[in-house]
C-alpha positions as CSV (number, residue, x, y, z in Angstrom):
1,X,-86.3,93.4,3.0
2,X,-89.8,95.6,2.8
3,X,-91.2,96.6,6.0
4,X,-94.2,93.4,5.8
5,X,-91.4,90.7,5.6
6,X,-89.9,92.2,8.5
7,X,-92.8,92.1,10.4
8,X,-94.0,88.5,9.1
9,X,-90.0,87.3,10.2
10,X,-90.5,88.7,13.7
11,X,-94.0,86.7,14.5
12,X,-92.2,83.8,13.1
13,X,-89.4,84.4,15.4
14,X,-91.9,84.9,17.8
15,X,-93.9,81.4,17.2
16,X,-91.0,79.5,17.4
17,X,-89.2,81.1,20.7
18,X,-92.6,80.4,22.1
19,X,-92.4,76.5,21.0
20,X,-88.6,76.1,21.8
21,X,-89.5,77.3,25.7
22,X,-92.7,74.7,25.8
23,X,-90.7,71.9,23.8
24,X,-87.4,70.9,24.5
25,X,-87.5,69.1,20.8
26,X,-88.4,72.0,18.9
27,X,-85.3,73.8,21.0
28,X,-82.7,71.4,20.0
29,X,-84.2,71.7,16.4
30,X,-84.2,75.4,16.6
31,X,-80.7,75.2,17.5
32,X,-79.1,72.8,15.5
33,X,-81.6,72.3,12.7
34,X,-78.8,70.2,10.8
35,X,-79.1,67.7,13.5
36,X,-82.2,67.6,14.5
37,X,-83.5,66.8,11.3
38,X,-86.7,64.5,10.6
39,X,-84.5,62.1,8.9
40,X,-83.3,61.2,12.8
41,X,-86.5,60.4,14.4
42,X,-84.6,58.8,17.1
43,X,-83.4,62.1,18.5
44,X,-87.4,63.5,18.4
45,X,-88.1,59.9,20.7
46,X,-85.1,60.8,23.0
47,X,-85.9,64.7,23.6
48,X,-89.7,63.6,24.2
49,X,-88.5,61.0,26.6
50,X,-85.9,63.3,28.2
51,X,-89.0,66.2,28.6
52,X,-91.4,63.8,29.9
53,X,-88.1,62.5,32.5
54,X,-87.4,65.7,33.8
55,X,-90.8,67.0,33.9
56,X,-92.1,63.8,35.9
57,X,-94.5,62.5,33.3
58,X,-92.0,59.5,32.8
59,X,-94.2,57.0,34.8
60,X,-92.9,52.9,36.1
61,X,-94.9,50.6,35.8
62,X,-96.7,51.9,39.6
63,X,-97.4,54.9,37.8
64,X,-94.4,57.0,39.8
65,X,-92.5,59.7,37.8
66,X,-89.0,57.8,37.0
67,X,-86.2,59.2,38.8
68,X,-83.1,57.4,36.9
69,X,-82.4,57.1,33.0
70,X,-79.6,55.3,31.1
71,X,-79.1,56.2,27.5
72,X,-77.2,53.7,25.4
73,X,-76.1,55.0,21.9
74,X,-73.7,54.4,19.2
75,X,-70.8,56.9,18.8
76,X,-71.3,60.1,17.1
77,X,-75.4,59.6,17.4
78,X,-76.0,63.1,19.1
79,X,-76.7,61.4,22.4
80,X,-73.9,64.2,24.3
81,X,-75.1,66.6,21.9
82,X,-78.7,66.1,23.8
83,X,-77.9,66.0,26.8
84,X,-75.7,69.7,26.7
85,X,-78.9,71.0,25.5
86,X,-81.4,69.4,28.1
87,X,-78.8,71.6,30.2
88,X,-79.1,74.9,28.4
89,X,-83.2,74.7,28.3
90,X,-83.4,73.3,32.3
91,X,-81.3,76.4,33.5
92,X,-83.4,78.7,30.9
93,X,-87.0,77.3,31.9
94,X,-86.3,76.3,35.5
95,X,-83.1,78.5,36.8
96,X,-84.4,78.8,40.4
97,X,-84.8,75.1,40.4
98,X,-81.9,73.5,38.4
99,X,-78.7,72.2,39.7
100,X,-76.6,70.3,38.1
101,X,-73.4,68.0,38.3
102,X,-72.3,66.0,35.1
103,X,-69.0,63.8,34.7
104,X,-66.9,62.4,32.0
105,X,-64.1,59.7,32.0
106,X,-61.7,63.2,32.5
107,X,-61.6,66.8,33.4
108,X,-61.0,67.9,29.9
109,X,-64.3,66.1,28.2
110,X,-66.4,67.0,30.8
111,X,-64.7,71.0,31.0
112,X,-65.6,71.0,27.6
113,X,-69.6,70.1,28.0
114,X,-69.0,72.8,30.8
115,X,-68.1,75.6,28.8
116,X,-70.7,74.5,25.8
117,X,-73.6,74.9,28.6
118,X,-72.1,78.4,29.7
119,X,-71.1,79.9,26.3
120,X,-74.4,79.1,25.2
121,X,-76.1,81.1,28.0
122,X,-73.7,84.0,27.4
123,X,-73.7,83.7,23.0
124,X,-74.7,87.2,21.9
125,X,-77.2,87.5,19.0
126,X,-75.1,88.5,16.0
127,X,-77.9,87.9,13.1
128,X,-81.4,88.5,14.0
129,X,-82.8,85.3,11.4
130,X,-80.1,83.0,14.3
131,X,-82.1,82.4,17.7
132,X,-79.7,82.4,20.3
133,X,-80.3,81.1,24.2
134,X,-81.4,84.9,25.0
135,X,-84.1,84.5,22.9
136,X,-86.0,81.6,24.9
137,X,-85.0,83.1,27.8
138,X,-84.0,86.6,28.3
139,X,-83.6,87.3,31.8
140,X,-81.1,83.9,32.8
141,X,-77.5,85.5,32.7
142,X,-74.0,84.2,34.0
143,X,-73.5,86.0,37.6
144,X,-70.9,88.5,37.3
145,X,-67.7,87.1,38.5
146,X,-68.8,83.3,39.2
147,X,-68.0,82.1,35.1
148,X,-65.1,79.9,35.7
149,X,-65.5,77.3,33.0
150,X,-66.0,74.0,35.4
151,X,-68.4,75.8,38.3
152,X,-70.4,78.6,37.9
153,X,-73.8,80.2,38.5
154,X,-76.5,82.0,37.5
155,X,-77.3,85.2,38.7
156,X,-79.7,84.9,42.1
157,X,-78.4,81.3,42.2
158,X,-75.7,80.4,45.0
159,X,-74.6,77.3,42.3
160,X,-75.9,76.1,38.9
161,X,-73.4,73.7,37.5
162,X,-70.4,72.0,38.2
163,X,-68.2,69.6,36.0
164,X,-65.8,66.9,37.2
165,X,-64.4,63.4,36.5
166,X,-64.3,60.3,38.5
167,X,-62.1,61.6,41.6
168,X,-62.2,65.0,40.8
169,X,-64.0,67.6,43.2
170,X,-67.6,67.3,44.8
171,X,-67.5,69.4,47.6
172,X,-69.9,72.1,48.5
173,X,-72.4,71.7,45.6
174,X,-75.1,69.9,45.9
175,X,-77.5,68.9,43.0
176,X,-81.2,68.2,41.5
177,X,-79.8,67.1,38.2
178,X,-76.7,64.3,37.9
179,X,-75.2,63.9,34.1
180,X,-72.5,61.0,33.8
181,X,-71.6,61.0,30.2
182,X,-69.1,57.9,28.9
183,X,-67.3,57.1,32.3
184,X,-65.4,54.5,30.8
185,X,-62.9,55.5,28.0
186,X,-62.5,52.7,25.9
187,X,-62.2,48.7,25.5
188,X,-58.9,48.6,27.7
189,X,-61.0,50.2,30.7
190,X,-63.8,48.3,30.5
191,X,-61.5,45.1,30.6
192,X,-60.2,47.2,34.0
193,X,-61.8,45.5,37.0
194,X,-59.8,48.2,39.1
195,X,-61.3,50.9,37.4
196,X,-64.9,49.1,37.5
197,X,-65.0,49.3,41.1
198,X,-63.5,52.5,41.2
199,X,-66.4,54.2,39.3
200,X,-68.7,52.5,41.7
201,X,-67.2,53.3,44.8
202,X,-66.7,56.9,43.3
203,X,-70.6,56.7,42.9
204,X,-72.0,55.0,45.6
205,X,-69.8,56.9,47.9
206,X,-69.2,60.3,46.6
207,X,-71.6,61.2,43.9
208,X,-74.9,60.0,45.6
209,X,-74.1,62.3,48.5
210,X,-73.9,65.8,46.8
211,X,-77.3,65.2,44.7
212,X,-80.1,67.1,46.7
213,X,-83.4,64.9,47.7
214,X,-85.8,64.0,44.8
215,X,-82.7,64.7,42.2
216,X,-82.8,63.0,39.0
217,X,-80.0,61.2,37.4
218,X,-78.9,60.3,33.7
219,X,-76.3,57.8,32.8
220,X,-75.1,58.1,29.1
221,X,-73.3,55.2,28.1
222,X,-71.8,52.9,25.5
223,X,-72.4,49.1,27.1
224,X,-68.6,47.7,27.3
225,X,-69.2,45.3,30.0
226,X,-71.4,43.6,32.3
227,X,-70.0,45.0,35.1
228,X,-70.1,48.8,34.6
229,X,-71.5,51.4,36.3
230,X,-75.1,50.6,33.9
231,X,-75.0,47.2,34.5
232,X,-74.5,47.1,38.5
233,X,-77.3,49.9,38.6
234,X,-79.6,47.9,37.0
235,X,-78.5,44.8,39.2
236,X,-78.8,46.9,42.0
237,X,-81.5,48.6,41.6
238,X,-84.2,46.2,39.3
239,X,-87.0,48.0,37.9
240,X,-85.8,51.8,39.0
241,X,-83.9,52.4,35.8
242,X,-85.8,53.8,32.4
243,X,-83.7,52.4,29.5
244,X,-83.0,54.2,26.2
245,X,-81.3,51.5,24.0
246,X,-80.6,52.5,20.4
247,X,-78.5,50.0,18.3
248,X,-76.5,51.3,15.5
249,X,-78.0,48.8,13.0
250,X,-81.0,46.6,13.5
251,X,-82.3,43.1,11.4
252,X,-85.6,45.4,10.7
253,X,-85.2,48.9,11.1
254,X,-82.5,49.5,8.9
255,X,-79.5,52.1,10.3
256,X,-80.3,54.1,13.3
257,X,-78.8,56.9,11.7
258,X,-77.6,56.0,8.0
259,X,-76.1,59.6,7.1
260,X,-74.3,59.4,10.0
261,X,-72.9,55.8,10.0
262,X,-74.0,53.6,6.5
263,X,-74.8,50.4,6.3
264,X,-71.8,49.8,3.8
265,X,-69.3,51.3,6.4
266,X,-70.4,49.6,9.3
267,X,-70.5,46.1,7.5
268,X,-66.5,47.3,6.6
269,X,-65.7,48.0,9.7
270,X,-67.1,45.0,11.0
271,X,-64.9,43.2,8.9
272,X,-61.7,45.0,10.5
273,X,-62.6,45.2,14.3
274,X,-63.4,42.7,16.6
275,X,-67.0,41.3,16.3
276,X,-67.2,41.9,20.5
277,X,-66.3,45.4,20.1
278,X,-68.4,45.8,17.2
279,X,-71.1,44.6,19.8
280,X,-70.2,46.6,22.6
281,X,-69.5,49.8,20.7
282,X,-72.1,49.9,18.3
283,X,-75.1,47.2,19.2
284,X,-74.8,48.4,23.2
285,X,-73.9,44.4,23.7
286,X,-71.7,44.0,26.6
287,X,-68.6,42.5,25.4
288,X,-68.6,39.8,27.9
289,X,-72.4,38.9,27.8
290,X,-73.6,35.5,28.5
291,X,-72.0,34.2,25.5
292,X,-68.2,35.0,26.2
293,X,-65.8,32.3,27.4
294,X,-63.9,34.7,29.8
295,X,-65.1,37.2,32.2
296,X,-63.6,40.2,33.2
297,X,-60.0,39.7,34.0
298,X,-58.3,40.9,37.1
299,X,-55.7,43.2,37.0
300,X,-52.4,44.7,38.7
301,X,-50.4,47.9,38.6
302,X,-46.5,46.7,38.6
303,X,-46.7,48.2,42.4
304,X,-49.0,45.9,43.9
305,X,-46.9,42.7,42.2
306,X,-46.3,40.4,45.1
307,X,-42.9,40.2,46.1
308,X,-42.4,36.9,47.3
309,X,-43.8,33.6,44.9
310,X,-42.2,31.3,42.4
311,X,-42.4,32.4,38.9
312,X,-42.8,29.5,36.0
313,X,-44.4,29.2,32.1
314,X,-46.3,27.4,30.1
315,X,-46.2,27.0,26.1
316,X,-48.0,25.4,23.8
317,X,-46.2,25.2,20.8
318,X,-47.8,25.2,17.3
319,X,-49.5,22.2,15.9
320,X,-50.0,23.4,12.7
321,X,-48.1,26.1,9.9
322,X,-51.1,28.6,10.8
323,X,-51.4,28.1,14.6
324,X,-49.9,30.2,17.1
325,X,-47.4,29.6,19.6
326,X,-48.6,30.6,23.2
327,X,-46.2,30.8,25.7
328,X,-46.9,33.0,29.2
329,X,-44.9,33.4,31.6
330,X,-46.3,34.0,35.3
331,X,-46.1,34.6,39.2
332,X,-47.6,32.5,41.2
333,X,-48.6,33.3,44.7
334,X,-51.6,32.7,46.9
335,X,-53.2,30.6,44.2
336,X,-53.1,33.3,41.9
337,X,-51.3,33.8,38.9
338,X,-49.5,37.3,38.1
339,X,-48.8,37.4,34.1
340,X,-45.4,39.1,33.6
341,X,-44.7,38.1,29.9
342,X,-46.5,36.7,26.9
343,X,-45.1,35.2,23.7
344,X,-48.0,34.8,21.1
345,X,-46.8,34.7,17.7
346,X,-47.2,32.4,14.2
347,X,-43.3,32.7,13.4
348,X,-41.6,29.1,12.3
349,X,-40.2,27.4,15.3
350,X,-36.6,28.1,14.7
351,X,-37.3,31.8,15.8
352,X,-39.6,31.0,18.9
353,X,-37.1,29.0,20.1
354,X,-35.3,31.9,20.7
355,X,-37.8,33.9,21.8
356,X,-39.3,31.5,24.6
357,X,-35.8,30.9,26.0
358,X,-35.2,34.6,25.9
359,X,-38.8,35.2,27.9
360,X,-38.0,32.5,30.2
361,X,-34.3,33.6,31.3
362,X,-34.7,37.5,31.3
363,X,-38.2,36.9,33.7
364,X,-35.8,34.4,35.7
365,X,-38.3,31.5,35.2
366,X,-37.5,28.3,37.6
367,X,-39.9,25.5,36.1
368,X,-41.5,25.9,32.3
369,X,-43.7,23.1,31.1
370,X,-43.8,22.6,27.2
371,X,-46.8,20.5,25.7
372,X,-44.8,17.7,23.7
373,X,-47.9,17.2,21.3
374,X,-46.6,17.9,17.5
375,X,-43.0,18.2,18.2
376,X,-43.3,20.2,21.8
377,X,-40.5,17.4,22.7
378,X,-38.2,18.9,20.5
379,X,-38.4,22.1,21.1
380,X,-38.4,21.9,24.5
381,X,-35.0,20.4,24.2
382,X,-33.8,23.0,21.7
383,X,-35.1,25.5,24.4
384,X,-33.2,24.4,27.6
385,X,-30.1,24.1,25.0
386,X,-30.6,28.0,23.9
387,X,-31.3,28.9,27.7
388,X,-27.7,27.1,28.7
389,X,-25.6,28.1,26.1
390,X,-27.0,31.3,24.4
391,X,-28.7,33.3,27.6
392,X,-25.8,31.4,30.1
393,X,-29.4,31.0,32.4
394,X,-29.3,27.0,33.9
395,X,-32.2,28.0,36.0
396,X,-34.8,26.9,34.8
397,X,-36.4,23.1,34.7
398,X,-38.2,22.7,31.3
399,X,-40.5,19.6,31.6
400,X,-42.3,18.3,28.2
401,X,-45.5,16.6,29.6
402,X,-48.0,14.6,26.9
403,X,-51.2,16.0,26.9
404,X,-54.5,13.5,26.1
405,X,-57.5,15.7,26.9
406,X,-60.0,16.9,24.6
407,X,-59.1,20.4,24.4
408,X,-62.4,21.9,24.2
409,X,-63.5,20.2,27.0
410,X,-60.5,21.3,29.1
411,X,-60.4,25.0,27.7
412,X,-64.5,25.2,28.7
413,X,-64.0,23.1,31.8
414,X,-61.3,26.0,32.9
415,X,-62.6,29.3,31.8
416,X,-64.0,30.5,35.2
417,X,-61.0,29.0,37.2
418,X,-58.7,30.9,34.1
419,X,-61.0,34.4,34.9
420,X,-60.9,33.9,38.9
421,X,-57.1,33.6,39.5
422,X,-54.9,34.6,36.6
423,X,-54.4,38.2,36.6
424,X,-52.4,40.4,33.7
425,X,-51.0,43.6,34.2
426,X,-53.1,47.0,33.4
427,X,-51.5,47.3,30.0
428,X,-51.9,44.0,28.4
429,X,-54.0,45.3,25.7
430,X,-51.1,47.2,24.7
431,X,-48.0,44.5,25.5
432,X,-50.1,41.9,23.9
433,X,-52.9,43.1,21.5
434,X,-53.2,39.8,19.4
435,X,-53.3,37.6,22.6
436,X,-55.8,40.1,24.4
437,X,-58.3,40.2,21.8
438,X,-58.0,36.2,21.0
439,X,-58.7,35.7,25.0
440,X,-61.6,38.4,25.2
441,X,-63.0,38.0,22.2
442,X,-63.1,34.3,22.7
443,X,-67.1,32.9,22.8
444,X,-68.3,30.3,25.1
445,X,-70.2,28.4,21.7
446,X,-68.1,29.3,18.6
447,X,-66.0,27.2,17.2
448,X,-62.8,29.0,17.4
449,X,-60.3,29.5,14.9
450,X,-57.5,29.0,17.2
451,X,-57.5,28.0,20.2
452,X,-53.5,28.6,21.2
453,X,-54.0,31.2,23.8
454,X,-57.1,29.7,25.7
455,X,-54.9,26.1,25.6
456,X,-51.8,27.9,27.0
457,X,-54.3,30.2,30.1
458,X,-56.3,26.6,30.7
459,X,-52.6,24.9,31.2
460,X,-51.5,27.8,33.7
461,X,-54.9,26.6,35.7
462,X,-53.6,23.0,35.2
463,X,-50.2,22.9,36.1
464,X,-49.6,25.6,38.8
465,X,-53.0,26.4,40.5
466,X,-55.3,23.9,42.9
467,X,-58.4,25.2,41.8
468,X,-58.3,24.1,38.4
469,X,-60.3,21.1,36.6
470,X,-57.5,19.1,35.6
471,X,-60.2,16.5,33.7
472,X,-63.1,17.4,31.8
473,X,-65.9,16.0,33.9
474,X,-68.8,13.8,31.9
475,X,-71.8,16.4,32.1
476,X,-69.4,18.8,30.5
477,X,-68.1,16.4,27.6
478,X,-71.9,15.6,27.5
479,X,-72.9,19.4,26.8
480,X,-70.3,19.9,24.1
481,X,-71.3,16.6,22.6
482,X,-67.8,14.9,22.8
């Protein structure tokens, strides 16, 4: 290299450490030019947004500086990425007035966003053509002996940054600048009422209290439900909240990001998954929107499963070679039903025979009612027989009962009695898959393609809980035009 294109690199070098410290953009892009690429102009909209945020030229419709952001992305979009940066260039362009918290769904994800922010402030230039965090800002260091890879400072500073986890530590920091990045770890979470509230409670309670007056706060988040920490925010607090929504693919637009996820691959994977976690996951549509049959189920750890009650079971045997037999088998107790086992299967009816009877003796059920509709008589003999001579159990009363409602109208009729008082345990997803997703990925308007397992939950409403509506009602047979 002659001794001009050295000089012509360095005011390069020069122009662009100058832009990187006035533009948080043209930092990211200086950084990770692969990334931040033209071909993603959604990430040039979201570090312009995130500048404007931070540097209170965000404005509400009064014309006040926001104070709160939620940023709703696909997977794998570089919305984490961002947000790790925002923290390198704050602490470089502001040290004496950034403070910052952020959180993940654990210690290890968040540890990890730690020690980016930190190694990037510490990464010695090793090529001089590589700008490094030095080169923006030169005289931000680490203090000496205060780089532990979840708290540390910066020199002159008495804290800087701090990573944690829902019920992880908060004390003696307090902070300008609050990061919480994916709180909720995946579907089975967000179908976690428990956990739901615990995020809030660990918010409302613990978070808001360390963050320092006039702080700003970020929520990055994929939409799974209604009732995360996003969607009470925005219930709570209308109008407060600038939203970032990008969808993974959209009618007109094309791919958000086609070299990242193609068109081709998300139409195949749509054909795999479940079209509400598609939704959810990709489209930032709550899984249980407006247009889902079921809420958000409750849920119990084994500890908390009342002791005392009377434990039964329902089954709706198969009407047809393709349907699915649904039998669950449940505690009841206070009006609510505790689900202890589920039997959801296609196999021929000589092996759920067995399999029912087996459910019903091992869970020690006393009274099990069998629809009789398309050979339910039968089987409910062939069950009690199986229960008596195979399982030696002659505890249990199985009742075959005729069954003359519209189903629709009764499954409908049910739904928010079926969310309000039947309650599964934590790991149903897991027990259960193909039950759980028929029941959560069941819509309010579609015509299902079976309808075993919200017949079998509507007949634990009918035939062991008060609250349910035993009878379709007319304004309900009206709406679904029966």
């Amino acid at each position: 290299m002659s001794k001009n294109e050295t000089v012509n690199l360095a005011d390069v070098l020069k122009i662009a450490v100058d832009l990187g410290r006035r533009s948080f953009y043209a930092y990211c892009r200086l950084r990770m030019p692969f990334l931040y690429t033209p071909k993603h102009e959604y990430l040039k909209d979201l570090c312009e947004q995130l500048q404007s945020f931070v540097e209170d030229r965000l404005l509400d419709d009064s014309g006040k500086p926001y104070q709160k952001m939620i940023i709703n992305m696909p997977p794998r979009t570089g919305k984490t990425v961002t947000v790790i940066l925002l923290c390198q260039w704050l602490l470089g362009k502001y040290p004496d007035k950034t403070s910052i918290i952020t959180a993940s769904y654990n210690e290890t994800l968040s540890a990890r966003a730690a020690k980016g922010v930190r190694d990037s402030i510490m990464e010695r230039k090793a090529e001089a053509e590589k700008l490094v965090f030095t080169d923006f800002f030169p005289g931000v260091k680490i203090k000496d002996g205060d780089a532990a890879m979840q708290l540390w400072s910066l020199e002159g500073r008495h804290f800087s940054y701090l990573a944690t986890s829902p019920g992880g530590t908060l004390t003696g920091v307090g902070a300008k600048l609050l990061l919480l990045d994916d709180l909720i770890k995946n579907y089975s979470e967000a179908c976690n009422e428990r956990i739901l509230d615990e995020h809030w409670d660990w918010y409302t309670n613990t978070v808001l209290s360390r963050l320092e007056s006039g702080a700003k706060r970020i929520m990055i988040m994929t939409r799974w439900a209604t009732g995360d920490l996003c969607g009470r925010v925005i219930a709570k607090e209308p109008g407060e909240w600038y939203v970032v929504k990008k969808k993974a693919h959209d009618e007109k637009l094309g791919m958000l990001a086609d070299d990242i996820l193609s068109l081709e691959e998300y139409e195949a994977r749509k054909k795999v998954n479940d079209r509400h976690l598609i939704m959810a996951n990709y489209q930032q549509e709550p899984f249980d929107s407006d247009d889902k049959l079921y809420g958000i189920f409750k849920t119990y750890t084994a500890g908390l499963l009342p002791k005392t009650g009377r434990i039964e079971a329902v089954v709706d045997t198969a009407d047809e070679g393709s349907d699915y037999l649904a039998a669950i088998v449940y505690l009841v107790e206070n009006n609510t039903a505790y689900v202890l086992d589920v039997v959801y299967t296609q196999a021929p009816m000589e092996k759920t025979e067995g399999m029912v009877a087996l459910s019903l003796a091992s869970n020690k059920v006393r009274t099990a009612w069998v629809e009789s509709n398309s050979g339910g008589r039968g089987f409910a003999r062939n069950v009690e027989r199986i229960l008596r001579e195979s399982a030696g159990y002659t505890g249990c009363f199985v009742k075959w009962y005729h069954q003359g409602e519209n189903k629709v109208a009764r499954i409908v009729s049910n739904s928010t009695s079926v969310t309000n008082t039947v309650v599964f345990p934590e790991d149903w997803k897991a027990r259960w898959p193909e039950f759980f997703y028929a029941v959560t990925g069941a819509g309010r308007q579609e015509k299902w393609v079976h309808d075993d397992a919200m017949d079998a939950l509507t007949m634990v409403v009918e035939k062991s809980l008060t609250s349910g509506i035993h009878v379709a009602d007319r304004s309900v047979r009206d709406k679904l035009g029966l």
